[in-house]
PAGUFI-307906 format. One record per residue: x, y, z of N, C-alpha, C in turn; residue in one letter. Coordinates in pm, whole numbers, plus 50000, padded with zeros to 5 digits. Example, Ala and Ser with C-alpha at 12.3 -4.5 7.8 and 13.67 -1.06 7.14 Angstrom:
n_xx/n_yy/n_zz/ca_xx/ca_yy/ca_zz/c_xx/c_yy/c_zz/residu
51319/49431/50780/51230/49550/50780/51320/49670/50780/A .
51285/49775/50708/51367/49894/50714/51290/50003/50787/S .
This chain:
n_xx/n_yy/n_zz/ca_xx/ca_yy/ca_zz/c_xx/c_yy/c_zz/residu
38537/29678/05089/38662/29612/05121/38642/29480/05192/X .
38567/29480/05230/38504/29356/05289/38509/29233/05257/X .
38456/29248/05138/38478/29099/05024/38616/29041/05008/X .
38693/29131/05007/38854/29083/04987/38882/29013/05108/X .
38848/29000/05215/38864/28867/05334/38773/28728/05288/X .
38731/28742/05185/38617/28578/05136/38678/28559/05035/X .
38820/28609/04962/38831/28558/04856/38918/28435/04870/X .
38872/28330/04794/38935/28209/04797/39091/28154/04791/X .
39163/28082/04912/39305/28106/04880/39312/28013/04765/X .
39225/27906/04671/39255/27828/04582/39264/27948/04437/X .
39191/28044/04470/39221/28126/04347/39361/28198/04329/X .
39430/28216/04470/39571/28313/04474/39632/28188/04413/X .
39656/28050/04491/39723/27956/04433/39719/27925/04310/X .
39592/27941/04242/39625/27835/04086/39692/28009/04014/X .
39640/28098/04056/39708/28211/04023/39841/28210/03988/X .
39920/28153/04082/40081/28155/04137/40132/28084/04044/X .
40020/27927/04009/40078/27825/03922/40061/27904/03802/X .
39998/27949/03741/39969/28013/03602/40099/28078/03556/X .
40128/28219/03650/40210/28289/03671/40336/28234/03683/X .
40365/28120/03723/40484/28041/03733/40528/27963/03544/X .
40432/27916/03539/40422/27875/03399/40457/27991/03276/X .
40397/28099/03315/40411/28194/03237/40550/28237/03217/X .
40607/28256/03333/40699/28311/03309/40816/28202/03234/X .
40828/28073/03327/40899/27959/03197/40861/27983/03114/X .
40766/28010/03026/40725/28056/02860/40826/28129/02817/X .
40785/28258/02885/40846/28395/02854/40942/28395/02876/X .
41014/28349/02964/41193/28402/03020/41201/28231/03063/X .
41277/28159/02962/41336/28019/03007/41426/28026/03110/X .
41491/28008/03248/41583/27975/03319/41731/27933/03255/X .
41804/27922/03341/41912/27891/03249/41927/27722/03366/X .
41988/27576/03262/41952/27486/03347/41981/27449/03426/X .
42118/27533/03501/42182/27501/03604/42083/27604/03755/X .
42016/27698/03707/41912/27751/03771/41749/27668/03789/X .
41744/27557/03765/41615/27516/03712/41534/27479/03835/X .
41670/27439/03934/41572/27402/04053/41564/27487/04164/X .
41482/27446/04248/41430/27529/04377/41361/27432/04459/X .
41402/27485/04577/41379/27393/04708/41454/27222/04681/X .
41591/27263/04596/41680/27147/04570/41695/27005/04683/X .
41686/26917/04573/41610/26768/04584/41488/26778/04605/X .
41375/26856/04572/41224/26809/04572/41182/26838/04451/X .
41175/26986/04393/41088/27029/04247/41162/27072/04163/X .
41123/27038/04085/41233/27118/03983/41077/27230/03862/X .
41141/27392/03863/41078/27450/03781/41022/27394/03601/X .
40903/27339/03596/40849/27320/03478/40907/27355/03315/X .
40965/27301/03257/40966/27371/03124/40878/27299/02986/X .
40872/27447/02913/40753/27420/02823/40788/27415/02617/X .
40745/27354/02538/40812/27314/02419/40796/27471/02342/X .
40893/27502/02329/40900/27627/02294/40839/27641/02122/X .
40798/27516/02076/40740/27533/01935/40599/27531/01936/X .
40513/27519/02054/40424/27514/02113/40356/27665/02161/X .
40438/27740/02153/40395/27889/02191/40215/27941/02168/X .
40196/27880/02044/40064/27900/02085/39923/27848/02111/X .
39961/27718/02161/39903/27625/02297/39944/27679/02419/X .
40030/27679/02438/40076/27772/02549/40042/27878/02614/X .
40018/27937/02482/39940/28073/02534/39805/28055/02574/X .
39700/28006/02482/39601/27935/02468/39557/27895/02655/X .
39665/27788/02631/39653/27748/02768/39644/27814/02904/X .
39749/27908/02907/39749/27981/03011/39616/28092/03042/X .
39595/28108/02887/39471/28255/02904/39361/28165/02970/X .
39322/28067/02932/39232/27964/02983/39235/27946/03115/X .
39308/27928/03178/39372/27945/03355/39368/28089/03427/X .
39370/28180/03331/39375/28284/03375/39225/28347/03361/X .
39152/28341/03248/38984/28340/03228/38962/28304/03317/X .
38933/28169/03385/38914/28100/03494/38888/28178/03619/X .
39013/28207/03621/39091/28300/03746/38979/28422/03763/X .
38983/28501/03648/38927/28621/03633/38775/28595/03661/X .
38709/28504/03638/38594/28494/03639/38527/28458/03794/X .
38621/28350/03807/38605/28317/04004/38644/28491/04055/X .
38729/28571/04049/38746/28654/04105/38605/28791/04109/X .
38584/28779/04017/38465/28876/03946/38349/28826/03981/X .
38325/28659/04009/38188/28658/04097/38234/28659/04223/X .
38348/28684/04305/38331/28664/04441/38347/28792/04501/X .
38444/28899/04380/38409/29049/04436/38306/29114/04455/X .
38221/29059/04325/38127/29172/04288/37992/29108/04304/X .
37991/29011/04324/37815/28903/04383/37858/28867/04472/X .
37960/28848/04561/37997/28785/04718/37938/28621/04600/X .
37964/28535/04547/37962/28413/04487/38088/28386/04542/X .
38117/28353/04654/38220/28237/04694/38239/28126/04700/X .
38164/28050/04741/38199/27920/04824/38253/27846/04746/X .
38318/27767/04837/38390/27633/04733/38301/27522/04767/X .
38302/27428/04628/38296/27313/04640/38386/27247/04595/X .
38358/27078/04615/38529/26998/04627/38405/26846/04551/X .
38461/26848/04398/38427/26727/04382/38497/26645/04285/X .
38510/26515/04338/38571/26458/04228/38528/26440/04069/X .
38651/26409/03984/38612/26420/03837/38674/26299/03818/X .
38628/26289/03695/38687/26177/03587/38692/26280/03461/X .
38810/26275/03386/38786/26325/03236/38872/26269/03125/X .
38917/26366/03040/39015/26315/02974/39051/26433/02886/X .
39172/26462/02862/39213/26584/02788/39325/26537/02658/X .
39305/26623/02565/39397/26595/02450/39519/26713/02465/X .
39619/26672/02434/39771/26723/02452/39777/26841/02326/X .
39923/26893/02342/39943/26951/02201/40027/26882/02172/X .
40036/26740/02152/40111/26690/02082/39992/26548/02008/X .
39869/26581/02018/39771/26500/01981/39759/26405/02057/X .
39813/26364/02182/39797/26244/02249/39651/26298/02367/X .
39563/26138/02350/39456/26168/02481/39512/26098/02599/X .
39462/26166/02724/39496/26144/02822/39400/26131/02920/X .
39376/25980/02935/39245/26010/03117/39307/26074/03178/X .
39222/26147/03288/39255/26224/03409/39206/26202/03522/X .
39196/26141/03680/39140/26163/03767/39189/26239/03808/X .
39100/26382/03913/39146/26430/03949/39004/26488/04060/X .
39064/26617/04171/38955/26687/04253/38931/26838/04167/X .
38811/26851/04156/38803/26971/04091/38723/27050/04210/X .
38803/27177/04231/38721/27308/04291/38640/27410/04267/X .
38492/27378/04295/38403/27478/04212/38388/27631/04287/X .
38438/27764/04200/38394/27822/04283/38266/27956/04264/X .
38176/27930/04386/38042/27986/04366/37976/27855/04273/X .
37849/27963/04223/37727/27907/04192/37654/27968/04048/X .
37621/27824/03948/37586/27859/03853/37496/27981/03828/X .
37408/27934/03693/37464/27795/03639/37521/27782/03531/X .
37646/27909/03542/37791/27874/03511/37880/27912/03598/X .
37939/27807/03672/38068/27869/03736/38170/27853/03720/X .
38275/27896/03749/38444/27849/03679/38448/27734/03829/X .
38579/27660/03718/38692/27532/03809/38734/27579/03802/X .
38876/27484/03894/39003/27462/03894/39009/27291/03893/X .
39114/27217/03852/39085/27082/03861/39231/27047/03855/X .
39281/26978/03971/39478/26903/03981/39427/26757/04017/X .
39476/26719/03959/39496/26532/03961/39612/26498/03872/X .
39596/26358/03870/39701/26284/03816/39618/26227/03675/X .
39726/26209/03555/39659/26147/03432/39776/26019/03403/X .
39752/25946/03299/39819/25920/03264/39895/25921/03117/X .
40034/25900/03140/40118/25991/03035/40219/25916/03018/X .
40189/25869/02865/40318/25793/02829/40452/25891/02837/X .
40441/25981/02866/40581/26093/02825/40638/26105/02995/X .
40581/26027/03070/40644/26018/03178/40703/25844/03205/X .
40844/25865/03278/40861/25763/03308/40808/25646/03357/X .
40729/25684/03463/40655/25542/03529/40482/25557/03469/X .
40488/25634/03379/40327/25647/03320/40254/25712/03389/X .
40290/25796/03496/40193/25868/03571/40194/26015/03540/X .
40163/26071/03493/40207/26191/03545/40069/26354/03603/X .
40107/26469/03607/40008/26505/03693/39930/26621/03618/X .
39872/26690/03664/39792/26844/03565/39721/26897/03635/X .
39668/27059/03612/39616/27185/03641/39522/27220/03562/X .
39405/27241/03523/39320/27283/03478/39240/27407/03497/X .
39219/27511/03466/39074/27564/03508/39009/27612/03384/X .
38879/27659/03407/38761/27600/03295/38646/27602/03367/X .
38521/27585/03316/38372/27588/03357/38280/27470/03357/X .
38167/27496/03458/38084/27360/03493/37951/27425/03456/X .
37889/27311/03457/37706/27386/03503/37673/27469/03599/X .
37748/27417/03680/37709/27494/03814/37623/27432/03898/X .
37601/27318/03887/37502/27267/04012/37575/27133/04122/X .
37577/27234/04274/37717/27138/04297/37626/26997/04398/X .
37526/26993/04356/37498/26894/04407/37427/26790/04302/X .
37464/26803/04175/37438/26672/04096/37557/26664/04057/X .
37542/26568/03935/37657/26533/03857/37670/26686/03730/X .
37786/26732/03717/37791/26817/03600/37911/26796/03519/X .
37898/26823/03408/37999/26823/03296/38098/26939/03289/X .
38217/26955/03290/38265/27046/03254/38387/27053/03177/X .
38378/27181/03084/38514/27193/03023/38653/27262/03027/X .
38756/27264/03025/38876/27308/03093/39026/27288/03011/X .
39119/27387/03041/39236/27402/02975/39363/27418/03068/X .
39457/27362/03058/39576/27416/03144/39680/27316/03063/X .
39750/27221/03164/39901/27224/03158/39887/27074/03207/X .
39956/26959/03151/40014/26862/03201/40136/26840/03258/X .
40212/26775/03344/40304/26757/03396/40388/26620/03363/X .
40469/26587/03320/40568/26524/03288/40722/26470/03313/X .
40761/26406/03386/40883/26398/03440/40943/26288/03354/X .
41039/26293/03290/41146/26247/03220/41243/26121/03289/X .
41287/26028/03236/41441/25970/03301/41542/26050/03358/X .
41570/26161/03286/41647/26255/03353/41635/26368/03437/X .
41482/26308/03504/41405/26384/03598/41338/26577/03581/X .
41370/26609/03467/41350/26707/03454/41163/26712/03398/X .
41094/26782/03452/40937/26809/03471/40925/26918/03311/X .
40848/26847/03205/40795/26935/03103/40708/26926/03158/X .
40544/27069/03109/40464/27132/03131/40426/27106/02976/X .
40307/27063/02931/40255/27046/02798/40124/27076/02786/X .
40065/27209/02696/39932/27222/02708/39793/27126/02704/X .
39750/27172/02719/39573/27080/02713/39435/27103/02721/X .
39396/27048/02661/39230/27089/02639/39126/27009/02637/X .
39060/26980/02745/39013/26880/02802/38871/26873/02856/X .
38810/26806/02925/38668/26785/02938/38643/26662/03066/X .
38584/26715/03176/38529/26599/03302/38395/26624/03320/X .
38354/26514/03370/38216/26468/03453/38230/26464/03599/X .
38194/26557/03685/38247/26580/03816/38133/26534/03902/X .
38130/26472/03992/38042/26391/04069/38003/26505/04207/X .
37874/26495/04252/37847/26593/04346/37939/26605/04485/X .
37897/26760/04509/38022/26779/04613/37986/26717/04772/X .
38108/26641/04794/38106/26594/04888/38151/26693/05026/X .
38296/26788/05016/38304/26894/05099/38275/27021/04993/X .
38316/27152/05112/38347/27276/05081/38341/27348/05188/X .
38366/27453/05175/38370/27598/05233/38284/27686/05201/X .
38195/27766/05284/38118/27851/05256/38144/28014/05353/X .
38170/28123/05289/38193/28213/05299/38104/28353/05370/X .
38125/28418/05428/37966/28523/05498/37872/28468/05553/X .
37920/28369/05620/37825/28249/05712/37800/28326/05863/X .
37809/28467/05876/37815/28527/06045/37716/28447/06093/X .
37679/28412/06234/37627/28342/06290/37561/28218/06231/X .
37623/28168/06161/37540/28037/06122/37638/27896/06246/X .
37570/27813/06217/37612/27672/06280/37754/27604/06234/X .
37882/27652/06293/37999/27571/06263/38079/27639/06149/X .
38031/27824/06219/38100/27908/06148/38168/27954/06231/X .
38335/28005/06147/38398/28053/06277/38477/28171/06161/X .
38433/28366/06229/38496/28428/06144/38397/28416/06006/X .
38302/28386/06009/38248/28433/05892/38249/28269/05781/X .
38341/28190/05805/38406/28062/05749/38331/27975/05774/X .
38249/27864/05698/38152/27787/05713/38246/27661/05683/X .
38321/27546/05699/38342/27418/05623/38245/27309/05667/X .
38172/27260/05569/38116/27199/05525/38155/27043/05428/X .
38095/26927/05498/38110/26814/05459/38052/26757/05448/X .
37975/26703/05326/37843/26617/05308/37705/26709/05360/X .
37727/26858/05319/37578/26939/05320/37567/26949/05452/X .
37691/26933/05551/37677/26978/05723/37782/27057/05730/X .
37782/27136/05802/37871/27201/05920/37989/27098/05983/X .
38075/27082/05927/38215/27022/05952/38239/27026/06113/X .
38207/27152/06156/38169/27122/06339/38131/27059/06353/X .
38022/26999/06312/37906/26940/06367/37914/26755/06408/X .
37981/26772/06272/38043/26660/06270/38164/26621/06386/X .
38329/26702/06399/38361/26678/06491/38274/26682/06644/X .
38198/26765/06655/38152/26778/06799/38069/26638/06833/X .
């Protein structure tokens, strides 16, 4: 039971997002229900002729999921790393899209699953920006450069402000990790609770102190 205090809160979260997505799939809202936490977000909707990108997509986020979870139960493979990417992903509507974004590695090859949220850009958004979720797999080596590949969901906001969700399937070059978190660290240097953060291959204490 033990292990279940090291599991990563980035895995419950992209969890939540998956699960959130899913269910817009499955059970559309009705649109006078669409928002939540009214004037900030409005719930995602997804092209319902698209169903199986969609799906596609989500199992891909959810693989992900399953896989970070399964090395951190069952090998204690926790830690995060935090590195930036560059990539670029193709839509289901055939459009490519650069992506910068931070991708979260979690554990250690040399295969481990992402997660990856940044911003791309997207003609299907008003001011050309718009944002995305990924998870998907790297080499696993978080201190060079590694390649990795990945599936999720773009984000899209309209003139009439309403946020589509559009699948994707995509590919980054993630640059070595600059922070992270390291997990079952008991008595190590600038651990507190077992919790190691780490910045630039130090003890994040170490640094403030």
């Amino acid at each position: 039971m033990d292990y279940f205090r090291f599991v990563p809160p980035t895995i419950v979260s992209l969890a939540t997002v998956s699960l959130l997505v899913n269910i817009v799939h499955t059970a559309p809202m009705p649109q006078a229900q669409t928002r939540f936490l009214p004037g900030l977000f409005q719930v995602p909707t997804v092209n319902q002729n698209q169903q199986v990108q969609n799906t596609l997509a989500g199992a891909g986020l959810v693989g992900a999921g399953g896989f970070a979870a399964s090395n951190c139960l069952f090998n204690n493979n926790c830690n995060l790393s935090f590195r930036p990417s560059l990539g670029a992903a193709v839509d289901a509507n055939g459009q490519l899209v650069p992506q910068l974004g931070l991708t979260t590695q979690v554990g250690d090859g040399p295969i481990a699953p992402t997660f990856t949220g940044g911003l791309q850009l997207d003609g299907n958004s008003q001011n050309g920006i718009g944002g995305f979720v990924a998870g998907g797999v790297n080499t696993g080596g978080p201190n060079g450069v590694s390649p990795g590949i990945q599936t999720g969901f773009g984000f899209s906001q309209g003139s009439n402000g309403q946020t589509q969700a559009t699948a994707q399937l995509g590919g980054n070059i993630q640059a070595p990790t600059f922070g992270g978190v390291n997990f079952g660290q008991q008595g190590q240097p600038g651990a507190v609770g077992g919790v190691q953060p780490v910045l630039f291959n130090q003890p994040l204490l170490g640094f403030l102190g």
